[in-house]
C-alpha positions as CSV (number, residue, x, y, z in Angstrom):
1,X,67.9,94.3,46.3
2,X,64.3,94.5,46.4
3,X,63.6,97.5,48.6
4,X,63.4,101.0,47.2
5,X,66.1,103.9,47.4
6,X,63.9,105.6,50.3
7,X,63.3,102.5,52.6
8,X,66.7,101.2,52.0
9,X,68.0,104.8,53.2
10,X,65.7,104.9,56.4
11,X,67.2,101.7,57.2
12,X,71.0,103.1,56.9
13,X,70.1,106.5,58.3
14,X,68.7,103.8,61.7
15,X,71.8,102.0,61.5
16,X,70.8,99.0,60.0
17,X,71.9,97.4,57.3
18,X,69.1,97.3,54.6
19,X,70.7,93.7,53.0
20,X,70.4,92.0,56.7
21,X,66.7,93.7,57.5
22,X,65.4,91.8,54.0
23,X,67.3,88.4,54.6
24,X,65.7,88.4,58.4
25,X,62.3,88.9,56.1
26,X,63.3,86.1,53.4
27,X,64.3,84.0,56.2
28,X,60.7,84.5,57.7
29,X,58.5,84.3,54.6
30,X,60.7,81.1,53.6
31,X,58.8,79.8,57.0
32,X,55.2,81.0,56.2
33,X,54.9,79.9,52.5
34,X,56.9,76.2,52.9
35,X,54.2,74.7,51.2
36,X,54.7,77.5,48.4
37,X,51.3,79.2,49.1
38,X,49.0,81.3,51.4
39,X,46.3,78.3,51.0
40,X,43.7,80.5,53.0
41,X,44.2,83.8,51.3
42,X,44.4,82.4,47.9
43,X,41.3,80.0,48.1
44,X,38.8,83.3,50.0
45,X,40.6,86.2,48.3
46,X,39.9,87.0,45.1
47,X,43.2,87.4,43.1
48,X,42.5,91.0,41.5
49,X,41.2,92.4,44.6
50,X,43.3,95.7,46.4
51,X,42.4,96.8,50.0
52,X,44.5,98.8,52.6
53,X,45.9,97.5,55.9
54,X,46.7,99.6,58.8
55,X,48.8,98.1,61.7
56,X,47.4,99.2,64.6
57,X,48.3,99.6,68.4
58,X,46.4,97.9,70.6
59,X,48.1,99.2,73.9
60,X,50.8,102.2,74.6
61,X,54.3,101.5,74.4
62,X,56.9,102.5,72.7
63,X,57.8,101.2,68.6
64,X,60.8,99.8,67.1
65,X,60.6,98.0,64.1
66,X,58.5,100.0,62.1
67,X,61.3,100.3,59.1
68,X,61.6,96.4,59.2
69,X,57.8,96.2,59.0
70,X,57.2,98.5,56.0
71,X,60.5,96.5,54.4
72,X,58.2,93.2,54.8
73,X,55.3,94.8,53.2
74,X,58.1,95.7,50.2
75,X,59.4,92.3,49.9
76,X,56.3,90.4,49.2
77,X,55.1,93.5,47.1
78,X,57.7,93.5,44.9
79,X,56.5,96.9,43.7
80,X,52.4,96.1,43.8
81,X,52.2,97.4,47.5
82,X,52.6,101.1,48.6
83,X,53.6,101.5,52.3
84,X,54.2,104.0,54.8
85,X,55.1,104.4,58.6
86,X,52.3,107.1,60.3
87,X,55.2,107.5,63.5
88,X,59.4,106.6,63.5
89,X,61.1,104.2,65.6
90,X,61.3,105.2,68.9
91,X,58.2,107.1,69.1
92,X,55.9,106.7,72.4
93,X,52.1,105.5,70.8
94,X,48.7,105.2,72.3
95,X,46.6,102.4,71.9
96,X,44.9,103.0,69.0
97,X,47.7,104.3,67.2
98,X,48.2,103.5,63.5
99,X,51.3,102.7,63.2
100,X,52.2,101.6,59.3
101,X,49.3,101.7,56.4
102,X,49.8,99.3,53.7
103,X,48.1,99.4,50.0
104,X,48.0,97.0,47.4
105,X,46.6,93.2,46.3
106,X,44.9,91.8,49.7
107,X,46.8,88.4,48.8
108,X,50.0,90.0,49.1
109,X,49.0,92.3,52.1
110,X,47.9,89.2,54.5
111,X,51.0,87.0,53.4
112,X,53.3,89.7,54.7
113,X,51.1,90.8,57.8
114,X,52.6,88.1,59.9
115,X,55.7,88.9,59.3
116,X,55.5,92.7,59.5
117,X,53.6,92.1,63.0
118,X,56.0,89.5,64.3
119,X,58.9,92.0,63.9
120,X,56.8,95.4,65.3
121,X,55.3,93.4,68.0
122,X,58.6,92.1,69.0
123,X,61.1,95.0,68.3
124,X,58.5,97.5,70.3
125,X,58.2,94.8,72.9
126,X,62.1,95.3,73.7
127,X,62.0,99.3,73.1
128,X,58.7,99.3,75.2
129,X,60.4,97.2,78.1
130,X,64.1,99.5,77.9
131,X,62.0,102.8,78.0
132,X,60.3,101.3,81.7
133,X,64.0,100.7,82.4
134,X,65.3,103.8,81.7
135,X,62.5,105.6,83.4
136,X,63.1,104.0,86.5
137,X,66.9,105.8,86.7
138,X,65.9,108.5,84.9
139,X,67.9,111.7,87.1
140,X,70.9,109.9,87.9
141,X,74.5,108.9,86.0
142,X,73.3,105.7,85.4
143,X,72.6,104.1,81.7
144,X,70.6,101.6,80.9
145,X,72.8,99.0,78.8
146,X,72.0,95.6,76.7
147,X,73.8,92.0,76.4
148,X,75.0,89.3,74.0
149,X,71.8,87.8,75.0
150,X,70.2,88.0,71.9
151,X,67.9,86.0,69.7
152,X,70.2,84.3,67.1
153,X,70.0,86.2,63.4
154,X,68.2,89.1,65.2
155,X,70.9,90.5,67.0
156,X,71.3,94.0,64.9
157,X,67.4,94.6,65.7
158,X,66.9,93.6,69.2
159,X,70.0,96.2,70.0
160,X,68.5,98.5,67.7
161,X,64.8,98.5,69.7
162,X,67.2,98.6,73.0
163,X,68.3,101.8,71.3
164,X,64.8,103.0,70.4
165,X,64.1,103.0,74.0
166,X,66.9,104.4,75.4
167,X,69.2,102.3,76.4
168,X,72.5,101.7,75.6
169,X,74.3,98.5,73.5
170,X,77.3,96.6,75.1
171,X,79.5,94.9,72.2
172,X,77.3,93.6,69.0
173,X,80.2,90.8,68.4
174,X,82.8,89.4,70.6
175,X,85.7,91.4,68.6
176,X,84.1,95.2,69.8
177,X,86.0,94.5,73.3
178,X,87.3,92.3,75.5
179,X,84.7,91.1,78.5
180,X,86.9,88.7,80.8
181,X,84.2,86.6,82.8
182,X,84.4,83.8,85.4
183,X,85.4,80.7,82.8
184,X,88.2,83.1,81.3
185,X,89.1,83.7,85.1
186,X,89.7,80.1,85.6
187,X,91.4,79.3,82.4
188,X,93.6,81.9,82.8
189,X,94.6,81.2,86.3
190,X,93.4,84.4,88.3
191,X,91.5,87.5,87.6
192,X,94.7,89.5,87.1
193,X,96.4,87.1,84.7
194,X,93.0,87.3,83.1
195,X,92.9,90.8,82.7
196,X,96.7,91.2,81.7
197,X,96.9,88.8,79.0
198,X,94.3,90.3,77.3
199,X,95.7,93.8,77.4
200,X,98.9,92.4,76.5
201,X,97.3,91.3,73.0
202,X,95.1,94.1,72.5
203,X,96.7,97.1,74.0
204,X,93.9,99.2,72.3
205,X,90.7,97.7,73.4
206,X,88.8,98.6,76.2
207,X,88.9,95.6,78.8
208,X,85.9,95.1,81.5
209,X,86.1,92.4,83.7
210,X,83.5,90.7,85.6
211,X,84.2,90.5,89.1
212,X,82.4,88.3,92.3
213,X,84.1,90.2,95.5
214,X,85.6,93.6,96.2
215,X,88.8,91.6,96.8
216,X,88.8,91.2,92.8
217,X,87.8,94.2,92.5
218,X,91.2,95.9,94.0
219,X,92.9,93.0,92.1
220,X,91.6,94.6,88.7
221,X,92.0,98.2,89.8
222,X,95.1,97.6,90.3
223,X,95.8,96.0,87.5
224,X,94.5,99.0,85.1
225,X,90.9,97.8,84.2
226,X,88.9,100.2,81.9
227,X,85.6,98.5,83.2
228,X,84.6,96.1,85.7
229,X,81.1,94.4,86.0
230,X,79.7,93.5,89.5
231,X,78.5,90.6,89.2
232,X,75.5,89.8,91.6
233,X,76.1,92.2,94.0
234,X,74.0,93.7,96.6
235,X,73.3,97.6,96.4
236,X,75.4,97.7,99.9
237,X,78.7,96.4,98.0
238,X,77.9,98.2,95.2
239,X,78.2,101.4,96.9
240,X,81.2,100.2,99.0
241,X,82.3,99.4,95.2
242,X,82.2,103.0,93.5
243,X,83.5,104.0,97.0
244,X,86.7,102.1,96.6
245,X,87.1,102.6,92.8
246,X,86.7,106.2,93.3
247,X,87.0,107.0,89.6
248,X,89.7,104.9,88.4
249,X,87.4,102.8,86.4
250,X,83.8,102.6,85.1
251,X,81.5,99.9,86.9
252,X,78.5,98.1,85.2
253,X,76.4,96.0,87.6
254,X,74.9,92.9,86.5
255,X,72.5,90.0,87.9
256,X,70.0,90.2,90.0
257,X,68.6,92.9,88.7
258,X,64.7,94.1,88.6
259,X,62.8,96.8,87.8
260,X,62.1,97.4,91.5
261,X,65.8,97.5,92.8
262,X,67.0,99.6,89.5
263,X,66.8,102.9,91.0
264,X,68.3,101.9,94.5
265,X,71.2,100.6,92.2
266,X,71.3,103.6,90.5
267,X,72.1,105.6,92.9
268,X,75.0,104.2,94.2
269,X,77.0,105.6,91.2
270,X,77.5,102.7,88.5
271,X,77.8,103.5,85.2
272,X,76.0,101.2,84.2
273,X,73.2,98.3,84.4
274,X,73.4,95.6,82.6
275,X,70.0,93.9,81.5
276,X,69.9,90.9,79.8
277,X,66.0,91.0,80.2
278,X,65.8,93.8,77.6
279,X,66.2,91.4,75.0
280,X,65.7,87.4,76.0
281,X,62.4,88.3,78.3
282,X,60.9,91.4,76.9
283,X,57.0,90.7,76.6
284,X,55.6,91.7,72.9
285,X,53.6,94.8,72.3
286,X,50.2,94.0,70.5
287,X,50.2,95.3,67.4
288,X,47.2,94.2,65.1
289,X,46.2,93.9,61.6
290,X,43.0,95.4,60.4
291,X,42.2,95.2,56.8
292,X,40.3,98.0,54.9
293,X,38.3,99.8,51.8
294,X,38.3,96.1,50.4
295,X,37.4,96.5,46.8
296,X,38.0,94.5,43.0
297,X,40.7,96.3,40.8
């Protein structure tokens, strides 16, 4: 392990594990230095020479990432680079903000500044886009909730940023519940069969099932669902939905979804909205590198 004791415990204390944050950086690094070298920094920067770099805001938003971007700067240090975070994950930043300051050999600095940015600008590009999310139902019941659509590797951080803004994960693997959807429908023969041969095999799970119509919907109520997503339907069924459930089970709704309609769906008294958007289409906050105090050691 090549993160220090404090880092490594930041990570833990954000619910990461510290062992998948540095293989996500290995994995990116192996990327960057294919060839085996920095050819720009090492042929323009001379090899004794320490400066700091400060990662900088350029717009408001909120951060995620800021652990993963300080373990980056740790990595490629290997001990020569002192780093710290100027706000935690999940803080709301202006533009301007610093937001990690980095000190050590400028060679290693700029080969881990790509890396360190890739991860902030992304993570607080999810945590930025939940927070708009969670704003927008902000006074009612309703939560703001993730999916499975994740990028692969980067699962455990895209739900974390999700979390950094607000919102509220669904299952990290396909063994945390059961989610019967349309294909399991048809294999299975019917929504109900669905739904009962799974809480035949795993009495103790929670079961949600996707539903299509509010006649599958009274199929599944019926049949003892803990959770049912409403799949694509309009805010008029989805009231005439958590009218007819009247408590007997939680609803998500899912598809179709947009900021503009969130609150309307809100307010019919779902649990939940499921978002896929928070993590496959969330644009990136711009976070920059700005090098300073250049000087030889």
């Amino acid at each position: 392990m090549t993160l220090s004791s404090a880092l490594s415990d930041q990570i833990r204390g954000a619910g990461l594990d510290p062992a998948d944050i540095e293989a996500v950086i290995e994995r990116s690094l192996a990327e960057d230095l294919a060839g085996g070298v920095d050819v720009t920094s090492v042929a323009t920067v001379p090899a004794t020479q320490q400066s700091i770099l400060k990662l900088v805001a350029r717009e408001s938003g909120v951060v995620a990432g800021v652990v993963a971007a300080c373990a980056a700067f740790e990595v490629v240090g290997q001990g020569r680079i002192a780093v710290s975070a100027n706000v935690v994950d999940g803080a709301s930043v202006d533009a301007g903000s610093c937001v990690v300051t980095a000190t050590g050999p400028t060679v290693d600095l700029l080969t881990a500044e790509r890396t360190a940015l890739n991860l902030l600008c992304h993570l607080s590009g999810i945590a930025t886009l939940t927070a708009r999310w969670v704003s927008a139902v902000a006074g009612t019941d309703a939560a703001i909730r993730d999916t499975r659509k994740t990028t692969p590797g980067l699962r455990s951080l895209e739900k974390f940023a999700v979390r950094c803004g607000g919102g509220v994960n669904h299952r990290m693997s396909l063994s945390d519940a059961a989610l019967v959807k349309d294909n399991h429908v048809l294999a299975a023969g019917g929504v109900e069969a669905a739904f009962s041969a799974v809480r035949a095999m795993w009495p103790d799970l929670d079961v949600e099932v996707e539903v299509d119509s509010l006649e599958q919907l009274d199929e599944v109520l019926g049949a003892g669902a803990d959770l049912v997503l409403l799949d694509n339907f309009t805010v008029a069924q989805t009231r005439e939905a958590v009218r007819a459930t009247a408590g007997r089970a939680r609803l998500e709704s899912s598809g179709g979804l947009s900021l503009s309609v969130a609150r309307d769906y809100a307010e019919t008294g779902v649990d939940f909205l499921a978002v896929g958007a928070l993590t496959h289409s969330a644009p990136v906050l711009d976070v920059g590198g700005d090098l300073e105090q250049v000087r030889e050691a």
